[in-house]
C-alpha positions in Angstrom: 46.8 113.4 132.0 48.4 116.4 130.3 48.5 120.0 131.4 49.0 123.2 129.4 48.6 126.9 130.0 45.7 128.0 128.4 46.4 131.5 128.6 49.5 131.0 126.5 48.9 129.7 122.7 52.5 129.1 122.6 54.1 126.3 120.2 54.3 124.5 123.6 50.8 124.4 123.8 50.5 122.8 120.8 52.6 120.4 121.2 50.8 119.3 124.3 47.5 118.9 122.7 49.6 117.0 120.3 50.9 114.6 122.1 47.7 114.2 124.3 46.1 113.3 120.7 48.3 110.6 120.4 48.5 109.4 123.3 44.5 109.6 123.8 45.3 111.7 127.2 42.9 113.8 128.8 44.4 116.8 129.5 43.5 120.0 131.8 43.9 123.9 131.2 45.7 125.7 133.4 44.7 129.5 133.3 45.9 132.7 134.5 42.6 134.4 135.8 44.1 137.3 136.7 42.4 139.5 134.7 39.9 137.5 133.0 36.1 137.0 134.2 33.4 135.9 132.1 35.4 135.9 129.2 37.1 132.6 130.7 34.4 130.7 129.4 35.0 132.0 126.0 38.5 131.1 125.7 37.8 127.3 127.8 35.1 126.5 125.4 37.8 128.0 122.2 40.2 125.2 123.7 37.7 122.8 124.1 36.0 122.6 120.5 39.2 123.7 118.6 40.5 119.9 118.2 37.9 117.8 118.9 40.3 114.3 119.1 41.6 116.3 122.5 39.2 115.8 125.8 39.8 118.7 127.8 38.7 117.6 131.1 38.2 120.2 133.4 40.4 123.6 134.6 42.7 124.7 137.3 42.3 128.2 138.1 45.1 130.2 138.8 46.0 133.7 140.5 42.0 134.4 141.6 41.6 137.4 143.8 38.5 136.8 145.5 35.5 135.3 146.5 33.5 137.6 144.0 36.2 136.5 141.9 35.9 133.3 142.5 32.1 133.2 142.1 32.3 135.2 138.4 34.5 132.6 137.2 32.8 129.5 138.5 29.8 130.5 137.0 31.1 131.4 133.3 32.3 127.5 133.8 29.1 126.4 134.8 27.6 127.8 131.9 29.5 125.6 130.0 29.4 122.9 132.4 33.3 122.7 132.6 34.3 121.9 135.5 37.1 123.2 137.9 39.8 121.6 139.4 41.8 123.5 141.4 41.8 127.0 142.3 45.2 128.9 143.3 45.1 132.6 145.4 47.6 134.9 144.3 50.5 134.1 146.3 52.4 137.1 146.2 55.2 135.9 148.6 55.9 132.9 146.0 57.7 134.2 143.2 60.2 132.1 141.2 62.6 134.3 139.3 63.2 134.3 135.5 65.3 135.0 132.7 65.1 135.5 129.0 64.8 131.7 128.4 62.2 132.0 130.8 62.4 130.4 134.7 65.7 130.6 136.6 67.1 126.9 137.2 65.6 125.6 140.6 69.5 125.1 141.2 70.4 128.5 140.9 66.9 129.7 143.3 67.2 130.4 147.0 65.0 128.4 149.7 63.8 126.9 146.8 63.0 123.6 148.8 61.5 126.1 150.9 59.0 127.1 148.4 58.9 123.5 147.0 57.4 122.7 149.9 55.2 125.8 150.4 53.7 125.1 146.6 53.5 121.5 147.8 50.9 122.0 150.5 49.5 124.8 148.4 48.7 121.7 145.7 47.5 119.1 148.8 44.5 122.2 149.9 43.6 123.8 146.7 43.4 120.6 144.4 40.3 118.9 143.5 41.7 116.0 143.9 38.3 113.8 144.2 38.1 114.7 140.5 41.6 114.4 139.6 42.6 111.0 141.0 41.0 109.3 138.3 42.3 111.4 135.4 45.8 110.6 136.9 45.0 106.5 136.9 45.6 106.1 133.2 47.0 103.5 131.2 48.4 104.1 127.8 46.4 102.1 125.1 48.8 99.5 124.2 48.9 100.1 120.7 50.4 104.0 121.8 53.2 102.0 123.7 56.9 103.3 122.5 58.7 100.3 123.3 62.7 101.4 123.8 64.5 99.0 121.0 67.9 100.2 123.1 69.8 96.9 124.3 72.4 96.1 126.8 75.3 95.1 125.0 78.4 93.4 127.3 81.3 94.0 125.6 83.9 97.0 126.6 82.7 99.5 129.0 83.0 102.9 128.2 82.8 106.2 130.5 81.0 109.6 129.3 81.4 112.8 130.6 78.4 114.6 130.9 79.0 118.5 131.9 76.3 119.4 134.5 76.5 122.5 136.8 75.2 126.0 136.7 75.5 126.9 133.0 74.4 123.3 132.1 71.6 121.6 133.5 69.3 121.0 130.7 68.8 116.8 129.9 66.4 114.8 129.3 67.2 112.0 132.1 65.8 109.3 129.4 69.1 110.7 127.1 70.9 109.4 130.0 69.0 106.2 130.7 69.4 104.6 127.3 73.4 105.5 127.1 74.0 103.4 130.3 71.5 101.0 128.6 74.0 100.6 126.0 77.4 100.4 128.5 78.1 103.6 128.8 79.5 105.1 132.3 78.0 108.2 133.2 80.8 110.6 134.7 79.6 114.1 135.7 81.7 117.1 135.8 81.5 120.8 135.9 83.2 123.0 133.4 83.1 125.7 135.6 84.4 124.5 138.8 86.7 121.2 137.7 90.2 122.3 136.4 90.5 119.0 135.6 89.2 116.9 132.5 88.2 113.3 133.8 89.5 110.6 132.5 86.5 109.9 129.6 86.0 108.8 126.4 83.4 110.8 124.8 82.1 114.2 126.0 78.3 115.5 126.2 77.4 119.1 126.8 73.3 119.8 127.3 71.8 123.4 127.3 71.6 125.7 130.5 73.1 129.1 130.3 76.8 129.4 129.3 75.8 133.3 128.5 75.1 134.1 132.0 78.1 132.1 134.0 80.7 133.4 130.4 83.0 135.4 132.6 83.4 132.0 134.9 83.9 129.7 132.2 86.1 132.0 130.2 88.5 132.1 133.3 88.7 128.4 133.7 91.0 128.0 130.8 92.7 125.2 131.7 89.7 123.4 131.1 88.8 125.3 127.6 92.8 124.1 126.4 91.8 120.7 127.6 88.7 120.3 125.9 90.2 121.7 122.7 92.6 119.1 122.7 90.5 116.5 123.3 87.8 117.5 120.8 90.9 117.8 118.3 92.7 114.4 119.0 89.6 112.8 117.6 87.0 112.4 121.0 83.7 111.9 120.5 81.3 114.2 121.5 77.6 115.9 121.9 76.6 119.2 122.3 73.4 120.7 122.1 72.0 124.3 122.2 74.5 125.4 125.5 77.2 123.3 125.1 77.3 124.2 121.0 77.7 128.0 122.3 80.3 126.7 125.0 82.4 125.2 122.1 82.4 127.8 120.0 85.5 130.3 119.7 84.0 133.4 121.5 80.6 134.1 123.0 79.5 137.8 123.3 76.9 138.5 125.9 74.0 140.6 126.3 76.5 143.6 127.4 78.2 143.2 124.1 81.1 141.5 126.5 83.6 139.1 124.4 84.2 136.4 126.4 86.6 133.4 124.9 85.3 130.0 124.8 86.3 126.2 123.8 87.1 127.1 120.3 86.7 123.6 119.2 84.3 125.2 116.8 85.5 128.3 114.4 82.2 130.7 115.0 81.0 133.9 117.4 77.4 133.5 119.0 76.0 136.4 120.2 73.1 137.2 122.7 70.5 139.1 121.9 67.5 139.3 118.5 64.7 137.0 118.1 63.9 134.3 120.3 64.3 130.9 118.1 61.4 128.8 120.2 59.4 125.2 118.3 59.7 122.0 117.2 62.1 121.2 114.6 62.2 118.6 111.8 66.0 117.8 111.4 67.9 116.0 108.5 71.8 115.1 109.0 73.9 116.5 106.0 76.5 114.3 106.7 78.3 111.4 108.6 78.8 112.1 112.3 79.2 110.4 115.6 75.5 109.6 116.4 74.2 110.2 112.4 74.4 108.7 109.1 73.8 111.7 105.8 69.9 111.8 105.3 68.7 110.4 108.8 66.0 112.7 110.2 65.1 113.6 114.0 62.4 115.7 115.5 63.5 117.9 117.9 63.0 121.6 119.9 64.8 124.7 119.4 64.8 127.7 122.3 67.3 129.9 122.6 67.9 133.6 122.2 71.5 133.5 120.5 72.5 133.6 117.1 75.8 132.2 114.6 77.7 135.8 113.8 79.3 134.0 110.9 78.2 132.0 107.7 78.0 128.2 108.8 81.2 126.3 107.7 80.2 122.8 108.3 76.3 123.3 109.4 75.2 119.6 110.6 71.4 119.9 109.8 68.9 121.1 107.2 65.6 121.8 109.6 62.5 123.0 109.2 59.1 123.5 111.7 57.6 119.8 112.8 54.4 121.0 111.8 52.3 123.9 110.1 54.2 126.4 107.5 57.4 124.4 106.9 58.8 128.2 105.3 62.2 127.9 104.4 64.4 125.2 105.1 67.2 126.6 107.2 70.6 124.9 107.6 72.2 125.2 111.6 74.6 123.7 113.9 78.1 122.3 113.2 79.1 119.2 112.0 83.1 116.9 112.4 83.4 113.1 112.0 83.9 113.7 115.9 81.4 116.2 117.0 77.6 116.7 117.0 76.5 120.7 117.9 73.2 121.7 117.1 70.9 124.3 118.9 68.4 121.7 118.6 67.4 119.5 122.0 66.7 115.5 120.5 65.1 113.1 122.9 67.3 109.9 121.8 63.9 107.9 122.2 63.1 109.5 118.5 66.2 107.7 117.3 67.4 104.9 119.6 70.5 104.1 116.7 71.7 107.6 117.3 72.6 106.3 121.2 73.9 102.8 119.5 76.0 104.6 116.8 77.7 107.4 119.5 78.6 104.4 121.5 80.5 102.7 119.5 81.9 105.6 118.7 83.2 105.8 122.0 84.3 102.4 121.7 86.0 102.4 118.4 87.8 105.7 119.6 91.3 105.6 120.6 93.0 108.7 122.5 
C-alpha cells in the first residue's frame, strides 16, 4: 500500500503515485480536512481519475472538527462512493515541531516516545482497519521484484565510518545494508561530540542539519584538522547533501554567521534562497570512488543552501527525473578520493557504486 498527502501536489506526491504505478500498489490519500468540505470530493475524485494505472483505494481523513464535520465530509465521499479509512480529530496537544527542511528529527524532539505512543493508540482507535488489513497483505508481482545483485565477498575486512548524531541522521538503512553486504564494518561516530577520528578506512557523511548544530561543529576542530588530513592523505569517502556542506571550507548560516568547516572542499554554502526539492537524473563527469565518467543515478535533492562560488571540480551533470528536463545543471564536487553531491542516491539504483567504493577502501593505503 502507498500513502501520500493529497492536499499537497508536491514532487513527493508524484513520486509516490510513481512508484505505486510500478509497483501495481494501491495506494490511499491522506488529507488535511481542515478547511475543506464538499469540495473534498472534488479534489479525491481529481486524484483518482488523473492516472488511471494508480488505484486509489480509499482516504484517511485528517484534522476533522466535528461531527457536522464529519458528516459533510463523509457524504461528499459517498457521492463518489470513496470510501474512508480513518478519520483523525485535531489533536491540538500533538504537535511535532519543524524546520525549514521541514519536521524536526524525532532525535532532537522531547517526549517524543511519549507522543509515539500517544499517535500510536490514536492509529489503533481511529483506523479502519477491517478495510485496511487487506490492502496491507500484498505481495509484489514477481516480475516488479528488484532483486539486490550486491554479494558477500570474503576477502579483507574493511571498517567505515559513518557520521551519525544531531546534524547527521539522514540514511537510507538499505545504503547501509548492502556495504556490510560487501565486507564493510560499520563504525559510527559523531562529529560533534567525538574528538577523536576512529580508526577507519573510508569515511561517509549523510544529510541532517550541519547549519543548525555550525557553531558546535565549528568548535570541535580537532576533529575538522583530522578529517582534512585524512580526506587529503588519499581516504575514501562519501558525502551527500549535509556532509558535502560539512566538508566544505566555511558554512554561513541563516544569521549571515561564518562558521569554519572541514575545508576538505575549497567552496562557501550559504543558507538561505530557494528551496532545491525533486528527483534528479545524475551523470558522473568523471572517475571517483563509487563512479566511473558517464554512469548515471537517479536520485533526490532537498536542501535550502546554495554553492557561493563557481564549481571547481563539480562531480555531476543533473537534470529533473521526469517532466521539463530545463537546463542541465552541473553540482557537487568531485577528487579521485571523494564523492559530495547535494543529491541523496539509494545504492539499490546502482549496486556497483557499493562494489566500486569498497574496494576502494580496500585498495586504499593510509
Amino acid at each position: 500500500m502507498g500513502l501520500f498527502d493529497g492536499a499537497t501536489g508536491t514532487d513527493d506526491t508524484a513520486s509516490t503515485a510513481h512508484i505505486a504505478r510500478l509497483l501495481e500498489l494501491p495506494v490511499v490519500l491522506a488529507v488535511d480536512c481542515g478547511r475543506m468540505a464538499r469540495s473534498l470530493a472534488a479534489l479525491v475524485q481529481g486524484y483518482r481519475h488523473f492516472d488511471a494505472r494508480v488505484k486509489v483505494a480509499g482516504v484517511i481523513l485528517n484534522r476533522v472538527g466535528s461531527a457536522r464535520h464529519l458528516q459533510l465530509l463523509s457524504d461528499a465521499l459517498a457521492a463518489i462512493e470513496m470510501p474512508i479509512l480513518g478519520v483523525f480529530r485535531r489533536e491540538k496537544d500533538i504537535q511535532l515541531p519543524s524546520r525549514h527542511l521541514g519536521l524536526v528529527p524525532t532525535g532532537e524532539v522531547d517526549k517524543f516516545r511519549e507522543i509515539a505512543g500517544r499517535l500510536a493508540a490514536i492509529g489503533e482507535r481511529c483506523f479502519d482497519w477491517e478495510q485496511l488489513a487487506p490492502l496491507l497483505d500484498y505481495s509484489v508481482p514477481k516480475d516488479r521484484v528488484v532483486r539486490n545483485r550486491v554479494v558477500q565477498t570474503a576477502e579483507k575486512r574493511v571498517r567505515v565510518a559513518i557520521a551519525q548524531d544531531a546534524a547527521f541522521n539522514f540514511y537510507y538503512p538499505d545504503n547501509f545494508e548492502a556495504l556490510k553486504a560487501q565486507g564493510a564494518e560499520l563504525v559510527y561516530w559523531s562529529p560533534l561530540a567525538d574528538k577523536v577520528l576512529p580508526d577507519v578506512d573510508g569515511l561517509c557523511f549523510g544529510g541532517g542539519f550541519p547549519e543548525v548544530f555550525a557553531r558546535e561543529l565549528a568548535e570541535n576542530k580537532s576533529i575538522r584538522i583530522q578529517l582534512k588530513q585524512a580526506i587529503e592523505a588519499g581516504m575514501p569517502t562519501y558525502a551527500e547533501c549535509g556532509g558535502l556542506m560539512y566538508l566544505s571550507q566555511t558554512l554561513i548560516d541563516f544569521d549571515d554567521n561564518a562558521w569554519p568547516m572541514v575545508n576538505a572542499i575549497p567552496q562557501t554554502v550559504k543558507m538561505g534562497g530557494k528551496l532545491a526539492l525533486g528527483y534528479r537524473q545524475a551523470k558522473a563527469i568523471a572517475d571517483g570512488p563509487l563512479l566511473e565518467a558517464g554512469q548515471s543515478v537517479a536520485g533526490h535533492e532537498f536542501h535550502k543552501s546554495t554553492v557561493v562560488e563557481t564549481l571547481a571540480e563539480p562531480l555531476y551533470e543533473t537534470k529533473r527525473y521526469w517532466g521539463e528536463t530545463g537546463e542541465v545543471q552541473r553540482e557537487g564536487y568531485r577528487r579521485k578520493n571523494l564523492h559530495a553531491s547535494y543529491v541523496h542516491v539509494h545504492w539499490g539504483d546502482k549496486p556497483e557504486m557499493v562494489q566500486r567504493f569498497v574496494q576502494h577502501l580496500k585498495s586504499t593505503d593510509i
